[in-house]
N, CA and C atoms as a LAMMPS dump frame, in Angstrom:
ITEM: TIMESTEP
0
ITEM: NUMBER OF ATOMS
369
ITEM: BOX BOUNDS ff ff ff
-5.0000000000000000e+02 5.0000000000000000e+02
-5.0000000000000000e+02 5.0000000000000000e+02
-5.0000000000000000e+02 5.0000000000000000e+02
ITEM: ATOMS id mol type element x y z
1 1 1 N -31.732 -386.962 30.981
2 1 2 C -30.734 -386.411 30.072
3 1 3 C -29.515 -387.326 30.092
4 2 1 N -28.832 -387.68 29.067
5 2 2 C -27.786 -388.628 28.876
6 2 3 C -26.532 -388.352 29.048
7 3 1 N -26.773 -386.595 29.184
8 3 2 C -25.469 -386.181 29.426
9 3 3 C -25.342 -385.679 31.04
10 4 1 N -25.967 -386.616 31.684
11 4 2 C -25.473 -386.085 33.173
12 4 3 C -25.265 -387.811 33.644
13 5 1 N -23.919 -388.197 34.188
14 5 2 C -24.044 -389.868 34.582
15 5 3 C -23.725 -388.873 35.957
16 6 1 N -24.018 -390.695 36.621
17 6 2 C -24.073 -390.771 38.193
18 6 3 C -23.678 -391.72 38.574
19 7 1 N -22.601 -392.016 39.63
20 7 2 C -21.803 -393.002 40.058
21 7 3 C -21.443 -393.108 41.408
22 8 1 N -21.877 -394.313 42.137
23 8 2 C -22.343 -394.063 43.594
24 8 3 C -21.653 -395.452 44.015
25 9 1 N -20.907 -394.85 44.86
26 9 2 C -19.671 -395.933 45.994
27 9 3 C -20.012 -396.349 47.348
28 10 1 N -21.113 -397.524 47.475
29 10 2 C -21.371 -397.813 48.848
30 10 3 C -20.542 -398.316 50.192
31 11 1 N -20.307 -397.819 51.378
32 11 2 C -19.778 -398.587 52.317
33 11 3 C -20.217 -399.101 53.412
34 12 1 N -19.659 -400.133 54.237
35 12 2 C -20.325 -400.577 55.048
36 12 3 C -19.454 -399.409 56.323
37 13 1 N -20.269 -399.258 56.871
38 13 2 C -19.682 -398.646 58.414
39 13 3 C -20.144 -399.546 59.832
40 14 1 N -18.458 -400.306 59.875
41 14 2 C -18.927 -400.939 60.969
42 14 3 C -18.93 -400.389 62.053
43 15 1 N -18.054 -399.403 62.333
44 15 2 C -17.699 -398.657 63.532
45 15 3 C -19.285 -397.957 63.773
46 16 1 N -19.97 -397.328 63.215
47 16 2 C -21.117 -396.768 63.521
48 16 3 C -22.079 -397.526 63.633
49 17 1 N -22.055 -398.859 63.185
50 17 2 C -23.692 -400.005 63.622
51 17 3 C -23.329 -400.804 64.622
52 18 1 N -24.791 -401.125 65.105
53 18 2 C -24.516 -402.034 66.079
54 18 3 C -26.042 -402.599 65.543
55 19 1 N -25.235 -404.117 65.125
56 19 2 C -26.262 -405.425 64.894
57 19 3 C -27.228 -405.998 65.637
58 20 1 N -26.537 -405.963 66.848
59 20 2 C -27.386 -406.417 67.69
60 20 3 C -28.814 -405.635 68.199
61 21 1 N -28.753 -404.288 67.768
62 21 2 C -29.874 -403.569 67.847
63 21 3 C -30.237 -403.408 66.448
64 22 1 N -30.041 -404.116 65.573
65 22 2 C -30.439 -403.837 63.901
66 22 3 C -30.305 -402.947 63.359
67 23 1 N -29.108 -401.765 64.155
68 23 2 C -28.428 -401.238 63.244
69 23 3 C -27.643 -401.359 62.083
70 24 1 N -27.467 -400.723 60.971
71 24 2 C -26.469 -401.124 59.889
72 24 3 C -26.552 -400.043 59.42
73 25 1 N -25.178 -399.372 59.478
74 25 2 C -24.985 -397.677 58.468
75 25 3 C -23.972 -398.117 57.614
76 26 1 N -24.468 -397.474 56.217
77 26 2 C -23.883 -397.459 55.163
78 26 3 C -23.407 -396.188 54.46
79 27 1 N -22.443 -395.945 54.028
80 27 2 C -22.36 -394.275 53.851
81 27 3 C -22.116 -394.697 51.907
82 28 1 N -22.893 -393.928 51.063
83 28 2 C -21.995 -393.919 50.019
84 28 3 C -22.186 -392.35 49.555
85 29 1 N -20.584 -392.562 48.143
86 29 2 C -20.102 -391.311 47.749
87 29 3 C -20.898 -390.941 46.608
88 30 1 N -21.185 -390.38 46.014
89 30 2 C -22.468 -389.583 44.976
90 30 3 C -21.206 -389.154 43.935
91 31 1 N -21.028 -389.234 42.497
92 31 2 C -20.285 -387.876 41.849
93 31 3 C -21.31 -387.835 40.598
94 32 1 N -21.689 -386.694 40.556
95 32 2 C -22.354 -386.111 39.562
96 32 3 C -21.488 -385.362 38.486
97 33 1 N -21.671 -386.131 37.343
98 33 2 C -20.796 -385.631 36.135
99 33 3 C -21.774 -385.084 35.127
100 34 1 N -21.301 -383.891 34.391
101 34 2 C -22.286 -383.473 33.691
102 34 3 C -21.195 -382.744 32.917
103 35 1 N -21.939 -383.865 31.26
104 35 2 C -21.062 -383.81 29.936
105 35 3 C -21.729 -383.024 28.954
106 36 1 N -22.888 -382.403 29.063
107 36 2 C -23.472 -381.497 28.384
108 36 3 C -22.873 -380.198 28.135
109 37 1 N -23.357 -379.659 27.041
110 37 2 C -22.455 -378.456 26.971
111 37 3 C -22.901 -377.149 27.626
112 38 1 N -24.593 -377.168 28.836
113 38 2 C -25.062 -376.239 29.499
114 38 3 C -24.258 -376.922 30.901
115 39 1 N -24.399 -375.526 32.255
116 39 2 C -24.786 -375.68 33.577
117 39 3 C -25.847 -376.104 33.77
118 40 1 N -26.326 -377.337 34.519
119 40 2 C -26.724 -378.073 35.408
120 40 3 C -26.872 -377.409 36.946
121 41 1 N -28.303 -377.949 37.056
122 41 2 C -28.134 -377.428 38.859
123 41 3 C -29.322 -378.488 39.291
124 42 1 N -28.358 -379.317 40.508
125 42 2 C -29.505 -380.165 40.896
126 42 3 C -30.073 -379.439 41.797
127 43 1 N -31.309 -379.445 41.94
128 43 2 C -32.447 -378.871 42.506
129 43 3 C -33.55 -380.256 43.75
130 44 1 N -32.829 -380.99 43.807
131 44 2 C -34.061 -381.992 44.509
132 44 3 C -33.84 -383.355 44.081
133 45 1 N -33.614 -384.349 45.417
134 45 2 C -33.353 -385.868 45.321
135 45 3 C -34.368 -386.888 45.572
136 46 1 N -34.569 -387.995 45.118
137 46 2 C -35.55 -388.924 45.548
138 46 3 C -34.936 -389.939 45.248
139 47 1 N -35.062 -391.049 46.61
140 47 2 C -33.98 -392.414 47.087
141 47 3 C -35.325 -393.094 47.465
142 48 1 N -35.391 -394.255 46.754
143 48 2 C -36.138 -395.001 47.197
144 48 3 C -35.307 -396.46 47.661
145 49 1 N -35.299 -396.628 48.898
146 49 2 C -34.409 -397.649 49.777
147 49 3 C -34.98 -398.887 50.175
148 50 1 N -34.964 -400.557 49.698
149 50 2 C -35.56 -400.836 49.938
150 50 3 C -34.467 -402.032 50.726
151 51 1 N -35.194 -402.441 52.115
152 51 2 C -34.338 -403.1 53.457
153 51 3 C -34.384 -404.807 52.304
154 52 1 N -33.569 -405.328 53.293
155 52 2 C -33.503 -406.768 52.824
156 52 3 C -34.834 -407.665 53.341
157 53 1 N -35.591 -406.777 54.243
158 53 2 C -36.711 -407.237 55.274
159 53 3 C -38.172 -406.979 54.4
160 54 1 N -37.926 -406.188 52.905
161 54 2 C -38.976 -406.11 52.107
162 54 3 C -39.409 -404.307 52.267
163 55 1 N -39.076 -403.82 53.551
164 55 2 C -39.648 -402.663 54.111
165 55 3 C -38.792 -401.671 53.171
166 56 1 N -39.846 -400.504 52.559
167 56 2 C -39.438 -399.913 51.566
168 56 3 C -39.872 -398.413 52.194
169 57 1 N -38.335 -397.655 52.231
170 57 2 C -38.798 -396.353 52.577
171 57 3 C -38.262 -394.928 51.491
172 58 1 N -39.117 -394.027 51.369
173 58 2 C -39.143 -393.127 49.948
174 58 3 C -38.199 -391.472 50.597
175 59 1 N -37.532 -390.977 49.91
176 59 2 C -36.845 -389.924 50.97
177 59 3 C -36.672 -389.234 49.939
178 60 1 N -37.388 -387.906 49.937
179 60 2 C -37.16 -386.511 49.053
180 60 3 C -37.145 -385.439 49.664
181 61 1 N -36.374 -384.995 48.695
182 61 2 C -36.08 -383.101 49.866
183 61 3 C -35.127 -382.561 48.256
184 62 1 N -35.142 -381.275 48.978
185 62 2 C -34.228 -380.131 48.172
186 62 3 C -32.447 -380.202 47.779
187 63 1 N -32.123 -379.854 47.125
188 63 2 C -30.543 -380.475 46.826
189 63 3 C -30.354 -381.958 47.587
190 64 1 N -29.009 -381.985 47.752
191 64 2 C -28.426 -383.022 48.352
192 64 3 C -27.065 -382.092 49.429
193 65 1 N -26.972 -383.166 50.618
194 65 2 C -26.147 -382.653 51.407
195 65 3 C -26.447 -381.101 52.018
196 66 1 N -27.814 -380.473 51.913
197 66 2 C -28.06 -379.406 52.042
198 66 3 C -27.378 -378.434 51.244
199 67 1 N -26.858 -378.764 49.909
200 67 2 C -26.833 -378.014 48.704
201 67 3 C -27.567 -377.904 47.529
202 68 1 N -27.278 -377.12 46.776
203 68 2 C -28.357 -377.338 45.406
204 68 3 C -27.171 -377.01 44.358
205 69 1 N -26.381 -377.876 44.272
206 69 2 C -24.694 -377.385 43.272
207 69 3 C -25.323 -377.214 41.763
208 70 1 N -24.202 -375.754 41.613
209 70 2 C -24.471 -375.82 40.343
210 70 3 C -23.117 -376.187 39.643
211 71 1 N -23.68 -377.355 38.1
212 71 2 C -22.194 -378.107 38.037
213 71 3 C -21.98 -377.785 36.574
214 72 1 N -20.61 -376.957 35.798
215 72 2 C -20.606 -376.355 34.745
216 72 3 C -20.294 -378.156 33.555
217 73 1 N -20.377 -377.315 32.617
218 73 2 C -20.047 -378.373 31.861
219 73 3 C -18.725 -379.211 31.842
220 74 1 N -18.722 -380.342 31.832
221 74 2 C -17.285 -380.898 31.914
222 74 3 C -16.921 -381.106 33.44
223 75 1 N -17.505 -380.676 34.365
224 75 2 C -17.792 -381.106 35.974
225 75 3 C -17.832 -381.616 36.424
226 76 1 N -17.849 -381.967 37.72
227 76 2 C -18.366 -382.768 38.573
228 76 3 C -19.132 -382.613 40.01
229 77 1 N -19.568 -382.946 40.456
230 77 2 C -19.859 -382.956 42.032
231 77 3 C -19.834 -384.158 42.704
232 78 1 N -19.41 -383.887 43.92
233 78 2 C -19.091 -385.36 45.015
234 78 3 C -19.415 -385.068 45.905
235 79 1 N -20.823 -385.93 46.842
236 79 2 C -20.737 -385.686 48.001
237 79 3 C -21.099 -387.256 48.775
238 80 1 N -20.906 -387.191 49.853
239 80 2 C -21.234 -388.098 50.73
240 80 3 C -22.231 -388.078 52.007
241 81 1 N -23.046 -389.762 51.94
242 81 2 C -24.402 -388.737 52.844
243 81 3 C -24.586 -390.973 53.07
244 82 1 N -25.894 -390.683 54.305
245 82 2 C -25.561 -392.179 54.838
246 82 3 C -26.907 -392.381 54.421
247 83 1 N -27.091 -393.896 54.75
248 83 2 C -28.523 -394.53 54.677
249 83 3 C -28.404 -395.27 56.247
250 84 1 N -29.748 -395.571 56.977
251 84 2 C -29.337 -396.457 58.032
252 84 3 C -30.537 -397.583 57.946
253 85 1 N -30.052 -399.27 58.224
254 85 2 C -31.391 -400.266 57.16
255 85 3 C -31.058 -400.802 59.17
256 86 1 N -32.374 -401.428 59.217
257 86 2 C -32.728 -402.252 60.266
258 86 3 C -32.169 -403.866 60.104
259 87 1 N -31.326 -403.547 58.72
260 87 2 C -30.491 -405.549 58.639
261 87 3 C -29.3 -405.007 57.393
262 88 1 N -28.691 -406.245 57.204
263 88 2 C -27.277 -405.874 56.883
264 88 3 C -27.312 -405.58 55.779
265 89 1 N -28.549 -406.186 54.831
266 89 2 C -28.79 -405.825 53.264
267 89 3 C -29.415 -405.007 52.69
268 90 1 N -29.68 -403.795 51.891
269 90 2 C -30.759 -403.439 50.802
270 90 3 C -30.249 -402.929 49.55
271 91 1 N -31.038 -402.323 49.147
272 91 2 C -30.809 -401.616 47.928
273 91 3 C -31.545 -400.109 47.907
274 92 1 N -30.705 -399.681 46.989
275 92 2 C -31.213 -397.593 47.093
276 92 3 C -31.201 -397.536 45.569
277 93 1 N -31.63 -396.487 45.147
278 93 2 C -31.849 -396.309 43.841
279 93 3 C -32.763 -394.708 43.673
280 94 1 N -33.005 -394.11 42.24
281 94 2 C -33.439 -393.018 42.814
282 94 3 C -33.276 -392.092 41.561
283 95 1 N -33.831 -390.776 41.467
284 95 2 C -33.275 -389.855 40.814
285 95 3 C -32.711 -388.358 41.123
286 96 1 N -32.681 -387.835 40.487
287 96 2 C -32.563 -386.343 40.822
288 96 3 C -32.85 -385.141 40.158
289 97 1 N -33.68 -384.441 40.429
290 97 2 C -34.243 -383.566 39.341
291 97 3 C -33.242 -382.103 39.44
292 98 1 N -33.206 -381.883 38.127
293 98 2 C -32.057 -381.059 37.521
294 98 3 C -32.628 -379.739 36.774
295 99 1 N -31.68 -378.639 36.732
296 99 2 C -32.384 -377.682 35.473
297 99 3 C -30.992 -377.542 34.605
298 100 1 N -31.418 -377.427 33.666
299 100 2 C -30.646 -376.854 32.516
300 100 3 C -30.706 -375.315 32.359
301 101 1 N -29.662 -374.779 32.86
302 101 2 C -29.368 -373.143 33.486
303 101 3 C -29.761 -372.455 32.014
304 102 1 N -29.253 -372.99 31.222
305 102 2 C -29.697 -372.117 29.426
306 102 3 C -31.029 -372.123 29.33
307 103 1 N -32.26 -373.761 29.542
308 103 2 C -33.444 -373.02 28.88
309 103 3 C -33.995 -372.881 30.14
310 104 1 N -33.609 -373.469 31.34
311 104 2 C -34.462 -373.454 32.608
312 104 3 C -35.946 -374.374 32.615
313 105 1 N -35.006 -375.648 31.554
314 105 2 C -36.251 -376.376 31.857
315 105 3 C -35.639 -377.496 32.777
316 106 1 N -36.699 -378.124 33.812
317 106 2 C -36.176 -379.052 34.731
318 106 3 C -35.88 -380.738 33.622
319 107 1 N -35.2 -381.545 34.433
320 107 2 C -34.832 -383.192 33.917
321 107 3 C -34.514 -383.763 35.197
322 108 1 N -35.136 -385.213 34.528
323 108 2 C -34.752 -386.181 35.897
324 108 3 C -33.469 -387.046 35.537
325 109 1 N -32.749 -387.194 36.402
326 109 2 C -31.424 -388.533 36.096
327 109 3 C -32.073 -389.302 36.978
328 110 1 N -32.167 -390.529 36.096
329 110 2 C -32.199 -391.821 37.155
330 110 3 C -30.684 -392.037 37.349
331 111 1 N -30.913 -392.512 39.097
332 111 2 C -30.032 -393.276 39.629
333 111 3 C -29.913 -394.768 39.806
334 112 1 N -29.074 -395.223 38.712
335 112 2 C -29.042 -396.948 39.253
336 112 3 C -29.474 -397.705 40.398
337 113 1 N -30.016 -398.819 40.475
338 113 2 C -30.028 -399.547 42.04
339 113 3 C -28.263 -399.984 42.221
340 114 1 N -28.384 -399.853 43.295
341 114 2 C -27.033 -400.671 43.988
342 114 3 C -27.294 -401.118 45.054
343 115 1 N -26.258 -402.02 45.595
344 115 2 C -26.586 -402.837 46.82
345 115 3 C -26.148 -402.092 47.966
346 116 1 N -26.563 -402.043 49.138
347 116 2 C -25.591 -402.095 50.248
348 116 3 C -25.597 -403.164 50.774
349 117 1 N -24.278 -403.837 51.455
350 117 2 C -24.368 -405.306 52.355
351 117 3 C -23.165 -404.925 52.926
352 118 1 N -23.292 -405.247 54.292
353 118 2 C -22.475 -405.543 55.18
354 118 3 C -21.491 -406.65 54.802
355 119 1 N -19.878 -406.794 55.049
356 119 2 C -19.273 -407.92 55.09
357 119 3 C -20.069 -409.183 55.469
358 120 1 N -19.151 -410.026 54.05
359 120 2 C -19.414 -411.984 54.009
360 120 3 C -21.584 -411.761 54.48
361 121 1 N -21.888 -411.05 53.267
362 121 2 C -23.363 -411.334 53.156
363 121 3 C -23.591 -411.506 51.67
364 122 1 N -24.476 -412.883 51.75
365 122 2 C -24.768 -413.234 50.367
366 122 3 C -25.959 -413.168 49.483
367 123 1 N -26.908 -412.854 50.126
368 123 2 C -27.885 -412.301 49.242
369 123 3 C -27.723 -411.799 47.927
């Protein structure tokens, strides 16, 4: 549906990784805007994350953040939630399946790829 965008703010968290064990946590912020003229309710996420190492891992479950928000028209939702990659680079990407509260039929939003990278990485 065209009337729900999605806009996602990655960070590096250095304080929480440690490199030397191939840690790397990245936290980003989620806001779900929904310009339609029904309520929206996301119902269920799927992130497909793929490491800079090629290793590709798939992660679905029910709402997000252990919610299932319902977001009126003209809305938003924001939440924040981490990824953790075994090297300093990947990419996430993904959708989220939605209902439209008026007919109660479900929709998927794709979610853009974006990067995560740790500081002065050039990939």
């Amino acid at each position: 549906m065209d009337s729900v965008r999605v806009e996602v703010e990655p960070a590096f968290r250095e304080e929480e990784s440690a490199p030397a064990e191939q840690r790397y946590v990245f936290s980003y912020t989620v806001t779900v805007l929904n310009t339609s003229p029904n309520s929206i309710q996301l119902m269920a996420r799927h992130w497909k994350i793929t490491q800079g190492s090629g290793k590709v891992q798939e992660v679905r479950g029910k709402g997000v953040v252990g919610q299932q928000p319902l977001i009126a028209p003209g809305q938003s939702f924001r939440y924040t939630s981490r990824a953790i990659l075994d090297g300093p680079v990947g990419v996430m990407e993904g959708d989220y399946t939605c209902i439209d509260t008026a007919s109660q039929r479900p929709f998927e939003v794709p979610i853009a790829p974006f990067r995560l990278a740790s500081p002065n990485q050039v990939h």
